[in-house]
C-alpha positions as CSV (number, residue, x, y, z in Angstrom):
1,X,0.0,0.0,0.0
2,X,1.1,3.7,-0.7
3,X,2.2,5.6,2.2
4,X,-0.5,8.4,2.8
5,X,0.0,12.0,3.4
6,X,-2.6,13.5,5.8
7,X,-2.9,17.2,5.3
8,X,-5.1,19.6,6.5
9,X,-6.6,23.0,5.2
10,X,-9.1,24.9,3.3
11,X,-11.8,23.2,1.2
12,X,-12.3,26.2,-0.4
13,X,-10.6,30.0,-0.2
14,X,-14.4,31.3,0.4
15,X,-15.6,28.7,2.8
16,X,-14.1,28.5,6.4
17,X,-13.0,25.1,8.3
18,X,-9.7,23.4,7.5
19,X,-10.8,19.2,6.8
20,X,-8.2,16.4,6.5
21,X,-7.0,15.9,2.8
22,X,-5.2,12.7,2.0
23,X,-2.5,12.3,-0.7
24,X,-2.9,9.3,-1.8
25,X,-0.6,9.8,-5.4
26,X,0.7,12.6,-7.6
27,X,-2.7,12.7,-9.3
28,X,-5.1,11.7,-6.5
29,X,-6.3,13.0,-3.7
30,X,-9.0,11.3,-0.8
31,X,-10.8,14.4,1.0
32,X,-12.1,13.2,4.4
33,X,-14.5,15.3,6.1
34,X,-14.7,16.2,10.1
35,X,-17.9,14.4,11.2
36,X,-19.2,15.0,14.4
37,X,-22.1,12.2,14.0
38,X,-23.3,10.5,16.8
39,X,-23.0,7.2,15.7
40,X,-22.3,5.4,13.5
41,X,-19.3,7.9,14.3
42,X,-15.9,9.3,13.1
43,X,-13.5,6.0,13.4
44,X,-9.6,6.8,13.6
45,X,-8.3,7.0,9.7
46,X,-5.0,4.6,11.0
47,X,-7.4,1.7,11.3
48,X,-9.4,2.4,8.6
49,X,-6.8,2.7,6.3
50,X,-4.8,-0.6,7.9
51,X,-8.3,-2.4,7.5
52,X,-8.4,-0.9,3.6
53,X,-5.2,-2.5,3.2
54,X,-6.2,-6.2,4.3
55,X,-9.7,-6.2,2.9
56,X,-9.2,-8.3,0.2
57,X,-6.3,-10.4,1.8
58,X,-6.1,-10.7,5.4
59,X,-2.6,-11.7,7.0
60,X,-1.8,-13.2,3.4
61,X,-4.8,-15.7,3.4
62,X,-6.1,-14.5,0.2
63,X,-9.5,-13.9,1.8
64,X,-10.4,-11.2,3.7
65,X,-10.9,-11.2,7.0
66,X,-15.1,-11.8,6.4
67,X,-14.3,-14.4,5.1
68,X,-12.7,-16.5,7.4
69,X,-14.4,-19.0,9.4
70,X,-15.3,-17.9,13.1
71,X,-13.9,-21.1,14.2
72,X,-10.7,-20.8,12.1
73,X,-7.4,-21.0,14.2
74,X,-6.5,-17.6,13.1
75,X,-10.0,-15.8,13.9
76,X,-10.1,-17.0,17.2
77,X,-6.1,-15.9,17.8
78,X,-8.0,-12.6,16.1
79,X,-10.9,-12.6,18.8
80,X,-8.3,-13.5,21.7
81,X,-6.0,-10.7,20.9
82,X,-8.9,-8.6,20.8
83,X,-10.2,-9.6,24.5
84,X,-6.9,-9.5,25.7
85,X,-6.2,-5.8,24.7
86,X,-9.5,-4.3,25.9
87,X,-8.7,-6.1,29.3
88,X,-5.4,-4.2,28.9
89,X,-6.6,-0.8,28.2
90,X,-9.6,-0.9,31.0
91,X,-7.5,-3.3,33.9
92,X,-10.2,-5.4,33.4
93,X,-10.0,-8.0,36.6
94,X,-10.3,-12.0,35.8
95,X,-13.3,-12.4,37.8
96,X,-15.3,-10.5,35.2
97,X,-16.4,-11.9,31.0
98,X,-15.5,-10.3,28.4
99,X,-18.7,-11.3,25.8
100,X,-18.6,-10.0,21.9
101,X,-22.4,-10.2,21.0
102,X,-25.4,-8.7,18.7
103,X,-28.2,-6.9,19.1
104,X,-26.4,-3.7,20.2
105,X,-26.8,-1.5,23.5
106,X,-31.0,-1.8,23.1
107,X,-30.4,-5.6,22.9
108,X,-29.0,-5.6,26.4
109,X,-32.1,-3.5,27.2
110,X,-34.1,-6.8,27.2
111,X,-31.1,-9.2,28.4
112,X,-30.3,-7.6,31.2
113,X,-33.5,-8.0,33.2
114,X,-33.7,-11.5,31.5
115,X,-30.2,-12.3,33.0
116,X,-29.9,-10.3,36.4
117,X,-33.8,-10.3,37.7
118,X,-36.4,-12.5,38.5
119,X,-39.7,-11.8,36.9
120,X,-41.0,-10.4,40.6
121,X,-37.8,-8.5,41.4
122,X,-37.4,-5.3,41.7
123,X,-34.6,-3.2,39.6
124,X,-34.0,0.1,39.6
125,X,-33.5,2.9,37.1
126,X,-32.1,6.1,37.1
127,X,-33.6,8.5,34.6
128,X,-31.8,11.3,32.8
129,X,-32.5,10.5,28.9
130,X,-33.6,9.0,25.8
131,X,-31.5,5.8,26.5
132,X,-32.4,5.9,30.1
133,X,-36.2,6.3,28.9
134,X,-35.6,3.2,26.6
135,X,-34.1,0.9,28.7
136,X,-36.6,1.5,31.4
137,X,-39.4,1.0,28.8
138,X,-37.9,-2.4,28.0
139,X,-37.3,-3.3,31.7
140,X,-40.8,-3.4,32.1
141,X,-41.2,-5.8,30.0
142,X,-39.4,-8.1,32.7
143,X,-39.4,-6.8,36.0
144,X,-41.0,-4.7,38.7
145,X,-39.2,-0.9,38.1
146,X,-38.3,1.5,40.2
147,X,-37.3,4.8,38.5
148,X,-34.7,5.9,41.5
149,X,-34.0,9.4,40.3
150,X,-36.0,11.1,37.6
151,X,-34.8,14.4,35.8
152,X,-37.6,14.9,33.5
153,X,-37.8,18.4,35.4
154,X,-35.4,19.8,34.1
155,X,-35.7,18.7,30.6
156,X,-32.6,16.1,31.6
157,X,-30.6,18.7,31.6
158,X,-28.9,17.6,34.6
159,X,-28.1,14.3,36.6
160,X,-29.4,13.6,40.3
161,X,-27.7,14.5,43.1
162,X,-24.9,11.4,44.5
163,X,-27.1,11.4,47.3
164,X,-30.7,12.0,46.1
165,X,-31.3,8.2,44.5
166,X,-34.0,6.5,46.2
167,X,-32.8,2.9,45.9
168,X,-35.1,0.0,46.8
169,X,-33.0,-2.1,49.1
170,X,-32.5,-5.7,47.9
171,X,-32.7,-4.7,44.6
172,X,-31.8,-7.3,41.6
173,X,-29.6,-4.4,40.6
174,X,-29.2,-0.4,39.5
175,X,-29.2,0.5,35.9
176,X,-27.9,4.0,35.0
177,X,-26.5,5.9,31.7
178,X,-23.3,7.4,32.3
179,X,-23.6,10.1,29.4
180,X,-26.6,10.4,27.5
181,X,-25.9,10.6,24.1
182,X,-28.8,12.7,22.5
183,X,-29.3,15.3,25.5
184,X,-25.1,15.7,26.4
185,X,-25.5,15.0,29.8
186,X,-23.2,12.9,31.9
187,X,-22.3,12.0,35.3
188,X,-19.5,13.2,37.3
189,X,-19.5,10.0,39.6
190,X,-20.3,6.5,40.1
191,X,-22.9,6.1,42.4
192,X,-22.9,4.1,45.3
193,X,-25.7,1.1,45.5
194,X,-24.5,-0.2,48.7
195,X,-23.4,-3.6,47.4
196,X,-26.4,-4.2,44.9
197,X,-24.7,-4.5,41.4
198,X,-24.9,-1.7,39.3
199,X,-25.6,-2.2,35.5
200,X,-24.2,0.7,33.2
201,X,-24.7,1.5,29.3
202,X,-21.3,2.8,28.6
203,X,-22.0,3.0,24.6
204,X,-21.3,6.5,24.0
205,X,-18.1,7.0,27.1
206,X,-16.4,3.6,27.3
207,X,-13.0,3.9,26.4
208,X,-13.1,7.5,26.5
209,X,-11.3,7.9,29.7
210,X,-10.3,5.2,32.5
211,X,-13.1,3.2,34.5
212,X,-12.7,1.4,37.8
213,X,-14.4,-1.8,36.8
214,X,-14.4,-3.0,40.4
215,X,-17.1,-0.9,40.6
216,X,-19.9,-2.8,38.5
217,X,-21.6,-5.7,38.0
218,X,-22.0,-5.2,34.6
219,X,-20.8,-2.9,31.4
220,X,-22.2,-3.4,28.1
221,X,-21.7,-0.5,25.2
222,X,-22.8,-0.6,21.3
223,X,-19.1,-0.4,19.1
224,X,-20.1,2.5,16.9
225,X,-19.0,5.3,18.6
226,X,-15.5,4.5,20.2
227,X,-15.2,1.0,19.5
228,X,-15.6,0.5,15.9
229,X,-18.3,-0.5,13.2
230,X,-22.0,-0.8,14.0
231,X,-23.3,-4.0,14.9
232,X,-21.4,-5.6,17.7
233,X,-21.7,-4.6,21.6
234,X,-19.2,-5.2,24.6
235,X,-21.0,-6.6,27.7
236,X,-17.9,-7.1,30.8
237,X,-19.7,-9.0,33.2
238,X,-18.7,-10.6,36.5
239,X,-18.9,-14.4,36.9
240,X,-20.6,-14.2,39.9
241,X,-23.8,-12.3,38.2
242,X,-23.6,-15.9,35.5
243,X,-25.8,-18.2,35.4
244,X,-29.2,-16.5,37.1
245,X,-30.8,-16.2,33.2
246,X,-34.7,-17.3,33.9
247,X,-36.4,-19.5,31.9
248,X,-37.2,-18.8,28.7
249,X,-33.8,-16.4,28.3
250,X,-33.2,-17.0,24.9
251,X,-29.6,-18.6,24.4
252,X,-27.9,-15.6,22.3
253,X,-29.2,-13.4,25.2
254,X,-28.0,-16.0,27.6
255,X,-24.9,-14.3,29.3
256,X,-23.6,-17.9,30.7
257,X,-24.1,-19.9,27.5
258,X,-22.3,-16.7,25.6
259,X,-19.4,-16.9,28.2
260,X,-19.4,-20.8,28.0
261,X,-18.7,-20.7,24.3
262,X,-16.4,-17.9,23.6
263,X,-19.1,-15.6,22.0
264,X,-19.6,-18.3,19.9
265,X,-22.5,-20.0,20.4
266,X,-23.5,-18.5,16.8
267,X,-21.9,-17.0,14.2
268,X,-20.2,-13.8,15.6
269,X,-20.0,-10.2,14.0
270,X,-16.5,-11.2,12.6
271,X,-15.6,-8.2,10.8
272,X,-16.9,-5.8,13.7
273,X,-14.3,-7.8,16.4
274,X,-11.9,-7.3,14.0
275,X,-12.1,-4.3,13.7
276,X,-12.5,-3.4,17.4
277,X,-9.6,-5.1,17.9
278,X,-7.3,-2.7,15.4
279,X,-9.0,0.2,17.3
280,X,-7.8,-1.4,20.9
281,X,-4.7,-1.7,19.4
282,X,-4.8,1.9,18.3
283,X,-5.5,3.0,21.6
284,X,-2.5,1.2,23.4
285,X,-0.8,3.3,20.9
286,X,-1.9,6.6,21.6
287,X,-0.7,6.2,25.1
288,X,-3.5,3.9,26.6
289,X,-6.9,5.3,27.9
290,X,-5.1,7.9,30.2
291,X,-3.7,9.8,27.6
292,X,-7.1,9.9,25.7
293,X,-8.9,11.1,28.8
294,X,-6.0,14.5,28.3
295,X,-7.0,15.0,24.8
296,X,-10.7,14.2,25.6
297,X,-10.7,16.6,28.3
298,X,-9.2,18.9,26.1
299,X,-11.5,18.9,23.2
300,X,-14.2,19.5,25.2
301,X,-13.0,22.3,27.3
302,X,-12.1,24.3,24.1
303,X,-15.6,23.3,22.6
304,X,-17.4,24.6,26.0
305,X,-15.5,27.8,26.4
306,X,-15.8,28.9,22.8
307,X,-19.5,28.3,23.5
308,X,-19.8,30.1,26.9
309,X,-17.6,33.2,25.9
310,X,-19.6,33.9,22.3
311,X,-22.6,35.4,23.8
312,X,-24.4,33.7,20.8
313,X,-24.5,30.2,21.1
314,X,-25.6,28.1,24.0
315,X,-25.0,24.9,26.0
316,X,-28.4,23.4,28.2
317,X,-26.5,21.0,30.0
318,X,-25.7,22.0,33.7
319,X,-22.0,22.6,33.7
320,X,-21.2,19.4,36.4
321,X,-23.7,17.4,34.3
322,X,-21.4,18.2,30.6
323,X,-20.5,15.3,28.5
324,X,-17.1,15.3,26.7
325,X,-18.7,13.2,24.4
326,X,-21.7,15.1,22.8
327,X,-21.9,19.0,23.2
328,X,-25.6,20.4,22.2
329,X,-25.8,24.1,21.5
330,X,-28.6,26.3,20.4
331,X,-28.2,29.5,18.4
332,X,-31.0,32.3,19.0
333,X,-32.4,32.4,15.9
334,X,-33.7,29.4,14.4
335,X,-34.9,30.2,11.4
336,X,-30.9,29.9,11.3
337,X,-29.7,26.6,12.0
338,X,-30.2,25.4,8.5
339,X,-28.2,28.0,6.9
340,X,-25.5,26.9,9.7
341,X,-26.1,23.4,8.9
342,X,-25.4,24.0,5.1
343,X,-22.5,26.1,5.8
344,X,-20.9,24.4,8.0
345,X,-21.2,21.2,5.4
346,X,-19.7,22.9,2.6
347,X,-16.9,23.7,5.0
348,X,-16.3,20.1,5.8
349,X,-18.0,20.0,9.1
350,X,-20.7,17.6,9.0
351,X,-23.4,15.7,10.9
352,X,-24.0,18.6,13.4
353,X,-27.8,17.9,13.5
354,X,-29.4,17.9,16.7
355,X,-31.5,14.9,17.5
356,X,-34.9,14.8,15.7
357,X,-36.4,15.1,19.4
358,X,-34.4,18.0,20.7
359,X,-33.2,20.3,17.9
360,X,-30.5,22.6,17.7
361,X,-26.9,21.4,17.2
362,X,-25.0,18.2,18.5
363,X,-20.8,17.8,18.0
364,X,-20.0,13.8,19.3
365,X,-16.1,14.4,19.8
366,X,-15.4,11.0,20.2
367,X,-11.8,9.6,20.4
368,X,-11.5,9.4,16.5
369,X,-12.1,13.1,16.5
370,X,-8.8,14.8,16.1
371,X,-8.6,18.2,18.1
372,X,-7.8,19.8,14.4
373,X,-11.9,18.7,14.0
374,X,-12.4,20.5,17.2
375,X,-10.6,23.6,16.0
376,X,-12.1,23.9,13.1
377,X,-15.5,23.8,14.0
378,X,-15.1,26.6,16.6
379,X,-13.0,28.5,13.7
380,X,-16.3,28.0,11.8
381,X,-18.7,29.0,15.2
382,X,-17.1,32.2,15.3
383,X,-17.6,32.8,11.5
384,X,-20.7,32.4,11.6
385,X,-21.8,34.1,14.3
386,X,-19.4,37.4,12.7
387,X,-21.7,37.4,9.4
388,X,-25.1,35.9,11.4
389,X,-24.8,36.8,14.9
């Protein structure tokens, strides 16, 4: 493969907004956009251009990597190596599973009660979003719920106080979102359930920043926003929580039967744990999860303060409650924010949409998302505001 050239600047003299331009010969040139999309999200060019490269022969097999049996020798050295890393990059203890399954995040809606609860236990819920809202819904479904903390009062614009959450003692277990993906909101802490295990969707913050894993019973997170390709979703789960599925749990949802055969028991999402596993990879190179916390931290703080200084734009997320993972902002006028969307497009910067349910703008800064992304963006922010504001 040719050795690429990553470059960065103008798309055009009138429009404002450096993107990355790769050279990839003399005559060609591959323009990559910033894209702040939610998920599927921004993946890290490295790993998309060492996947490029194998696509059609993987390790020399003359087959790519889809198409190499699950059970193949080299797929599961593939799938070990994978587990083996993400252990690595979150000190994942021994006592807990590592399980690569289907069905994504809203999958593990339904399994979770179906693995952790009897159908007349109680599980509680904390509420502070869409996902929260969804998971809950599902719960139903399964088990008796107790929403714990609820901030529909302030349009989730915040997260419960560490010592507000009315836990039902004896619980089968807590379920809470650490950052809310649609509304930007995100919890400073880990709460404290008092020995009842706590159950967290980490799709849109795992592997953002280091997690004490001590600290839960049970992690699960969809890939496509710091993991990898849609499709595929993480569950780390300790042994001790195995083996209480009731009857009826179907086998794929079956945490025990997954564990028992390797994530295996059907045909796995092969290219997806691939691909996750270039991305672990990826991040042991960048300097492991503490030196992505820095740059995450970094990003956002620059995104936040060019934000709170314009006197134009505007964050609804209480400031402890502020995701470094997906920053909403508002502008005043809204006739507006399709002339910002279409700008900021032509100037490289895409997928800023809002969600259909709240409006306004929406930047998922992901690890993927270079600080040059960042930079430009609040170049184009400032623009903007200068000829609109």
């Amino acid at each position: 493969m040719q050795a690429l050239k990553v470059l960065t600047g103008p798309r055009r003299p009138d429009k404002i907004g450096p993107i990355l331009s790769i050279s990839l010969t003399s005559e060609s040139e591959l323009v990559r956009v910033f894209n702040f999309a939610a998920g599927p999200a921004t993946l890290p060019l490295e790993v998309l251009e060492q996947a490029r490269s194998e696509l059609t022969d993987w390790r020399g097999s003359g087959m790519s990597v889809m198409e190499v049996s699950h059970r193949s020798k080299a797929f599961i050295a593939v799938a070990t190596e994978a587990e083996a890393d993400l252990r690595q990059l979150l000190a994942i203890p021994q006592e807990y599973k590592v399980l690569f399954l289907q069905g994504g995040a809203t999958g593990q809606f339904a399994a979770i009660p179906q693995n952790l609860a009897a159908a007349d236990s109680v599980v509680d819920y904390l509420n502070t979003g869409a996902w929260s809202k969804k998971a809950i819904g599902e719960a139903k479904r399964y088990a008796k719920v107790n929403v714990a903390a609820d901030e529909a009062a302030s349009n989730y614009s915040t997260v419960p106080a560490a010592g507000a959450l009315k836990l039902t003692p004896g619980a089968a277990y807590v379920h809470y979102t650490p950052n809310e993906t649609i509304g930007g909101v995100e919890f400073p802490y880990v709460p404290d359930t008092q020995g009842v295990p706590l159950v967290a969707d980490f799709s849109s913050t795992i592997l953002s920043r280091p997690v004490d894993v001590t600290r839960f019973g049970l992690i699960y997170a969809g890939a496509q926003k710091n993991i990898g390709p849609s499709g595929l979703v993480v569950v780390i789960v300790r042994e001790d929580l195995l083996g209480r599925a009731r009857p009826g749990t179907p086998s794929v949802w079956n945490y025990k039967e997954m564990a028992d055969n390797g994530s295996m028991l059907n045909t796995p999402p092969t290219f997806g744990w691939y691909f996750a596993g270039l991305v672990f990879k990826w991040l042991l190179k960048q300097g492991g999860l503490d030196a992505i916390a820095a740059r995450n931290r970094a990003k956002a703080a620059r995104l936040y303060a060019a934000i709170d200084a314009s006197g134009y734009y505007a964050n609804p997320v209480a400031k402890d409650a502020r995701s470094w993972m997906n920053v909403p902002f508002t502008i005043p006028d809204t006739a507006l924010e399709k002339t910002f969307l279409a700008e900021a497009a032509a100037a490289g910067l895409v997928n800023l949409e809002g969600h259909r349910s709240v409006g306004g703008f929406r930047a998922s800064i992901y690890n993927a998302m270079p600080a040059e992304g960042v930079d430009a963006l609040i170049a184009f922010m400032q623009e903007f505001q200068r000829r609109h504001g």
